[in-house]
LOKOL-97782 format. One line per 10 residues: their letters; for each residue x, y, z of C-alpha. Coordinates in steps of 0.05 Angstrom, whole numbers, plus 5000, padded with zeros to 4 digits. Layout:
! residues N
a = X/Y/Z; ...;
END
This chain:
! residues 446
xxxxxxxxxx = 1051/6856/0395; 1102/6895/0367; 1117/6966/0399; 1143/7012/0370; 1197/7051/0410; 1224/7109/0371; 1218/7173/0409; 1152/7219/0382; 1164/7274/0441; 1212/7290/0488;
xxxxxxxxxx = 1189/7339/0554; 1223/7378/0596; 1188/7402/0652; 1233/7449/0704; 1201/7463/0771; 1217/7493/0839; 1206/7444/0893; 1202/7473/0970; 1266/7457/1012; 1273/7469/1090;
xxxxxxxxxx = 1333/7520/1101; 1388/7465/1112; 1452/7492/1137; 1518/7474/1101; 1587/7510/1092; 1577/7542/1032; 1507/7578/1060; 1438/7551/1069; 1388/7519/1022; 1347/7573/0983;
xxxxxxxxxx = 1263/7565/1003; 1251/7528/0936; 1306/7500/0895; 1299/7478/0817; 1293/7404/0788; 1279/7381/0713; 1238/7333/0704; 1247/7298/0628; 1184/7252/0592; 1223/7214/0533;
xxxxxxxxxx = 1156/7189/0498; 1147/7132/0442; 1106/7139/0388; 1064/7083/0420; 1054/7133/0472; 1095/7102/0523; 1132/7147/0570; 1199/7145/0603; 1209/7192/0665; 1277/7219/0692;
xxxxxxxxxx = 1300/7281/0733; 1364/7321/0746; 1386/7387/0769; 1337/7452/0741; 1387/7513/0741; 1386/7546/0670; 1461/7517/0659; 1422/7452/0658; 1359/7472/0614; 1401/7502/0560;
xxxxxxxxxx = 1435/7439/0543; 1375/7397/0560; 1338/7433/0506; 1381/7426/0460; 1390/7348/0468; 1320/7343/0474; 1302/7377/0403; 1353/7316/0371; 1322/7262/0395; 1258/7252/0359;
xxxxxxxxxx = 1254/7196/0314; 1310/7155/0345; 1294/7089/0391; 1282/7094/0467; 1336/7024/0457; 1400/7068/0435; 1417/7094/0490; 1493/7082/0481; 1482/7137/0421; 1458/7185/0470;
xxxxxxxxxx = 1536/7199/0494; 1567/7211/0430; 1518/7265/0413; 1550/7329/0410; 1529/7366/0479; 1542/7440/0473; 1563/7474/0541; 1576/7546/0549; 1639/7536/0582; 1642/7606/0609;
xxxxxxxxxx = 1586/7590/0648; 1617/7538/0685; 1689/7553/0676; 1725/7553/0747; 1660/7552/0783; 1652/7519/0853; 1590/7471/0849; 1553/7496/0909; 1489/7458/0899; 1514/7391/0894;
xxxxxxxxxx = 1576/7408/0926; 1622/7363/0887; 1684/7410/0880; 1701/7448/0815; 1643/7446/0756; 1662/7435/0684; 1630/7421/0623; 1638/7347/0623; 1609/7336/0689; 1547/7386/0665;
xxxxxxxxxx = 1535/7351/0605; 1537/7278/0649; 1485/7309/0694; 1440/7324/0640; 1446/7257/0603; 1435/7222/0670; 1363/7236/0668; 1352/7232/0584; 1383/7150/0600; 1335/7141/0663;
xxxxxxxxxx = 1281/7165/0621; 1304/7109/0565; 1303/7055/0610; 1238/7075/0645; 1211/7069/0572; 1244/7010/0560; 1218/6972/0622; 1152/6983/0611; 1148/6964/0531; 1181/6898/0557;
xxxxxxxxxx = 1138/6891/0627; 1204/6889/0659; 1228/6934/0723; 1300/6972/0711; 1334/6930/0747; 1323/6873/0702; 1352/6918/0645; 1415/6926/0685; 1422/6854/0699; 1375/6841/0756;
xxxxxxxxxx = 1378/6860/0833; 1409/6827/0887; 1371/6844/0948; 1299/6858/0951; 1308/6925/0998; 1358/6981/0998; 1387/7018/1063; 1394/7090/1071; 1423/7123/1117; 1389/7189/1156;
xxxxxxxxxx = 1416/7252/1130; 1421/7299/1184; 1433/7382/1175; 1451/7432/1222; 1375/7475/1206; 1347/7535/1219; 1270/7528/1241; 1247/7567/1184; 1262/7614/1130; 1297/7682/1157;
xxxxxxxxxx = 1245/7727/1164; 1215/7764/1090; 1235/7704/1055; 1176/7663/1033; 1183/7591/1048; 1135/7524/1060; 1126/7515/1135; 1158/7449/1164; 1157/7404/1229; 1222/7386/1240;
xxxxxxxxxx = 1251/7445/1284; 1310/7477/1295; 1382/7440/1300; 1442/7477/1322; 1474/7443/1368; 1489/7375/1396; 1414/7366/1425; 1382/7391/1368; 1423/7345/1323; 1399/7289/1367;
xxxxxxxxxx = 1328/7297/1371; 1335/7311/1293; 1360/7239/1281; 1308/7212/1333; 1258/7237/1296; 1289/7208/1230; 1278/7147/1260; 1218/7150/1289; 1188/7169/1230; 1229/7127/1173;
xxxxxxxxxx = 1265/7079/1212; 1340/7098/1190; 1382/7062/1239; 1448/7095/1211; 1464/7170/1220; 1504/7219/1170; 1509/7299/1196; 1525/7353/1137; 1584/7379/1180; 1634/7451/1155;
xxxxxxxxxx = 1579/7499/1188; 1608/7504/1260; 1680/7498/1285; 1705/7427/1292; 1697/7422/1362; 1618/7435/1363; 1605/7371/1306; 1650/7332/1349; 1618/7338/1403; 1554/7337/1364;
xxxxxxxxxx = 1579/7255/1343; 1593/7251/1409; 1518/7259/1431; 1495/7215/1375; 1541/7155/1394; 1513/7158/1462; 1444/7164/1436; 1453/7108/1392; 1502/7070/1407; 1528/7018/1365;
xxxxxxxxxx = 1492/7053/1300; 1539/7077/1239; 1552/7151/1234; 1597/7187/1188; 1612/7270/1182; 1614/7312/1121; 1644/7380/1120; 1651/7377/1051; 1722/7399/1053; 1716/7458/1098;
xxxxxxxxxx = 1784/7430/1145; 1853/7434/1134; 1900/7374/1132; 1921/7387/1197; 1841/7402/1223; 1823/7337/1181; 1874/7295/1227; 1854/7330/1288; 1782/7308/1277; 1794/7239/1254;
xxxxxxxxxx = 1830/7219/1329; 1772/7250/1361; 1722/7215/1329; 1755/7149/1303; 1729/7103/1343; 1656/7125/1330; 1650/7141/1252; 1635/7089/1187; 1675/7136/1153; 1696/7213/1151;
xxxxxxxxxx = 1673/7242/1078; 1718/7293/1042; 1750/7328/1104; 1792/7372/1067; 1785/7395/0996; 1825/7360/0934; 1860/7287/0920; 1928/7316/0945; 1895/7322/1014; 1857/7275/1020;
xxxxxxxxxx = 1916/7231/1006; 1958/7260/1064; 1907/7253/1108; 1900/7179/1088; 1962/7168/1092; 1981/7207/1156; 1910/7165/1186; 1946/7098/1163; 2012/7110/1190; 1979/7128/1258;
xxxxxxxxxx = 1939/7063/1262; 2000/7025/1252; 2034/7058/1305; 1981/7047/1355; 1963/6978/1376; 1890/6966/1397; 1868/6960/1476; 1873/6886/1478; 1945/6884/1446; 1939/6829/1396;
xxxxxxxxxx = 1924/6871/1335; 1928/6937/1303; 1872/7001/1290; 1843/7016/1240; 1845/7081/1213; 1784/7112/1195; 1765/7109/1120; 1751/7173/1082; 1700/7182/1037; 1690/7222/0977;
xxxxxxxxxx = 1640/7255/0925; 1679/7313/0915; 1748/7284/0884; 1726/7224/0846; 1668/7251/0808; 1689/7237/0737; 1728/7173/0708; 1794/7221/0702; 1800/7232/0777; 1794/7155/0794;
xxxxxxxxxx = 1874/7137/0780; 1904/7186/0822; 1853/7182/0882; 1857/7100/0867; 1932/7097/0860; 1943/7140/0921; 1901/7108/0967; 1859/7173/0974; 1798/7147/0993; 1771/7084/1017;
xxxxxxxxxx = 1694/7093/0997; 1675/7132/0934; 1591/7157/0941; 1564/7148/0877; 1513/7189/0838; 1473/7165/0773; 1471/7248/0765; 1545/7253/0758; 1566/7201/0726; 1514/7195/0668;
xxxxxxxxxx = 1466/7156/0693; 1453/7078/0721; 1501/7047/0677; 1556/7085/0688; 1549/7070/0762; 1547/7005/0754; 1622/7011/0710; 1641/7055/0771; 1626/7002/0825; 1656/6957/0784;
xxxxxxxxxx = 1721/6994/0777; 1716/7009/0855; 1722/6932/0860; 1779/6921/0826; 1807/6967/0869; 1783/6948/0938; 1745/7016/0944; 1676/7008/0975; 1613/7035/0944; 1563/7077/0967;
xxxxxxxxxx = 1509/7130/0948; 1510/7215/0958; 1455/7253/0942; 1429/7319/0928; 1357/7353/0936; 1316/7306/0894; 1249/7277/0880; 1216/7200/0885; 1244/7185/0804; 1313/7201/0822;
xxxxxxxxxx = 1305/7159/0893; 1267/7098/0848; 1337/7105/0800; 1375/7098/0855; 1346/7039/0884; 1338/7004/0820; 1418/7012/0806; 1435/7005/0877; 1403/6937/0878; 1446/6908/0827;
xxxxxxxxxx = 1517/6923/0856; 1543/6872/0886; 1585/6898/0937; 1538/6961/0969; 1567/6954/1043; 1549/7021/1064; 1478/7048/1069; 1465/7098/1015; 1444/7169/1022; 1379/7210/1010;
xxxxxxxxxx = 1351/7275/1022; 1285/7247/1003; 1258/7250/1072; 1266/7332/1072; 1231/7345/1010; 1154/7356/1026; 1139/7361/0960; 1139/7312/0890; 1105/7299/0824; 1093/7226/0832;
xxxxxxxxxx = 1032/7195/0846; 1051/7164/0913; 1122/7174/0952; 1177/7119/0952; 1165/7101/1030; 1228/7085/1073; 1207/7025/1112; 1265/7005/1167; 1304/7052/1130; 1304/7016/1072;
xxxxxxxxxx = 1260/7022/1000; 1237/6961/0970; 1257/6948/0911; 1195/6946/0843; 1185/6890/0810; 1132/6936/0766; 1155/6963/0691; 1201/7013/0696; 1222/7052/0748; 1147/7035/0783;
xxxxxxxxxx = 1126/7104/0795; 1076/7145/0758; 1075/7228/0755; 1025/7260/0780; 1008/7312/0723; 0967/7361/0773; 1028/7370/0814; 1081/7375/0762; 1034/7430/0726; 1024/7465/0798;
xxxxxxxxxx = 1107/7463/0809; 1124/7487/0734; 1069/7549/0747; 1119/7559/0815; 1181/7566/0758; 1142/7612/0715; 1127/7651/0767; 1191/7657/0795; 1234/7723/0771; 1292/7684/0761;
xxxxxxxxxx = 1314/7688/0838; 1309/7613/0848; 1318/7590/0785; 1398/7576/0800; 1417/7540/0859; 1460/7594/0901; 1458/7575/0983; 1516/7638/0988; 1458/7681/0964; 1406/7653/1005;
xxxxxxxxxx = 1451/7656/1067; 1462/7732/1054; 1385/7741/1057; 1399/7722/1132; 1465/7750/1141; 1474/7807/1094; 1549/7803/1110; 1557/7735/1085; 1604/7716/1034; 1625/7645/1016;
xxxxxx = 1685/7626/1059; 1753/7612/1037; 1769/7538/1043; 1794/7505/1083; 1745/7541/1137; 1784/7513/1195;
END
């Protein structure tokens, strides 16, 4: 049978999904924070599902894409980039991406996130016209299960007081024990057997010593650190000889390309300096990471050329979807850079994406990252489960997941409802509901 695949509807559905108050250095994360959810449907009544970030700075241009692409086919997806993506550009001029904390916003990387979930949606539709799962469409996956790493945050136990919240289990962290019995629960419950703390909330010295504790509690396991670039150079370096010996990899210690390069650089010229305990070899020094200075194809030749970063995290969001991952991998190859995958408050569509594309790259040596495990809440039908600390991979049409209409309804009445409070991500103003002092620091913190 034939199907016809033109677009009849497009939906956009923006929510507030409940989120546990998740320390970071910019603040902590607001009681409920805002997805979109997008529905691309064919006029054979098959429907695509993607997601991406909810703030208004999102939904504008969402709209707007949305209202152009009836009548076109869920096939042309290559289309969907030259479209003509209007950004207010005062909106985003200059501004500091707190939410996903990726560095400076612009337009561009806006208009990437919203396509992200528009192409997800398209090849969502696309799988299940042809009965085949997304990975198929981007070539077909290489391993049956994907591994993600535990994503542990300094956390408050609940909501400062007046602020209404959604109750949660996990407990307080704030310092080294807390941090511990966080990531034994994290693998208790999902089996992650590596470890990644949200570091730039306490001086240097407490998240060392909070590594410390989890190499001796699980010893042997990979564990990285991500201030997201709340050290100086000289902090950065400081850090890095503490904790050398014990990370996978330090992300974005310090803030911008230029830094991060003399920190590589000062790291590599240390290593070759010092040989190793047994004398016949050299260190290593340990790589840095990054989602905050390669974010867009324009930052990769400087960071690249300059030996900036060794591992570059990934994010369908950013980049424009699964394809464009796939080009950035591929690029990161050429280049000897390893691949992994950051993440951002998100629901089971955006982790199904993720596992779809991150089954196809071939050289995924890291375990990739989720907050999935904190989000109590979704619109699907039944949650992605972490197995091992990995997600198998679908072999169903699509993505494999189905949206539960009942809770999407009950999480878009939450938007209405909301006076526009939570509506844009802001953990600065969330923080000052705590601490009425607060105000977001001045980087480098430390």
């Amino acid at each position: 049978m034939t199907r016809d695949l033109t677009i009849a509807e497009v939906r956009l559905t923006p929510i507030l999904v409940a989120d546990p108050p998740l320390l970071n250095t910019q603040g902590v994360h607001q009681p409920y924070t805002p997805r979109l959810i997008v529905e691309v449907v064919t006029a054979d009544g098959i429907t695509g599902l993607g997601e991406t970030y909810g703030d208004t700075k999102y939904l504008e241009p969402a709209r707007s894409l949305a209202e152009r692409l009836t009548g076109r086919s869920v096939m042309d997806v290559n289309s969907l980039f030259a479209l003509d993506l209007a950004v207010d550009e005062r909106r985003v001029r200059g501004a500091v991406d707190a939410g996903g904390l990726r560095g400076v916003q612009s337009a561009d990387k806006l208009r990437l996130s919203v396509l992200s979930a528009f192409e997800v949606a398209c090849l969502d539709a696309q799988g299940r016209a042809l009965g085949l799962p997304v990975h198929a469409l981007l070539g077909g996956r290489l391993r049956d299960t994907v591994e993600y790493s535990a994503y542990l945050f300094y956390k408050w136990a609940g909501h400062p007081e007046g602020v209404a919240g959604e109750p949660d289990d996990w407990g307080a962290a704030l310092d080294p024990a807390g941090v511990v019995a966080q990531a034994r629960l994290f693998k208790e419950r999902y089996g992650f057997t590596s470890f990644k703390l949200k570091g730039g909330v306490f001086p240097p010295e407490q998240e060392i010593a909070a590594v410390h504790a989890l190499a001796e509690a699980f010893p042997g396991h990979p564990l990285r650190l991500d201030p997201n670039g709340a050290w100086s150079v000289e902090t950065s370096l400081k850090v890095a000889e503490e904790l050398g010996d014990v990370l996978e990899y330090l992300e974005d210690p310090t803030l911008g390309t230029h830094a991060m390069a003399e920190v590589s650089a000062a790291l590599r010229e240390a290593a070759r300096s010092a040989p190793d305990e047994g004398g016949d070899g050299r260190r290593t020094a340990v790589p840095l990471a990054t989602n905050m200075c390669v974010t867009t194809v324009g930052e990769i030749r400087e960071a690249f050329t300059r030996d900036a970063v060794q591992v570059v995290l990934s994010d369908h969001h950013y980049w424009g979807g699964l394809r464009n991952t796939r080009q950035l991998a591929a690029i990161c190859a050429a280049f000897g850079v390893g691949v992994s995958m950051h993440s951002n408050t998100h629901l089971g569509i955006s982790l199904a994406a993720m596992t779809h594309v991150a089954s196809t790259v071939p050289d995924l040596h890291h375990a990739c990252d989720s907050h999935y495990p904190w989000q109590s809440e979704d619109v699907l039908t039944e949650r992605p489960a972490f197995t091992g600390g990995r997600v198998a991979v679908s072999d169903a049409p699509g993505l494999g997941v189905e949206l539960d209409r009942d809770e999407l309804a009950r999480l878009h009445r939450r938007w209405k409802r909301d006076d526009g409070a939570l509506r844009e991500r802001d953990d600065a103003a969330a923080m000052r509901r705590a601490e009425p002092g607060w105000r977001t620091p001045v980087m480098p913190r430390w």
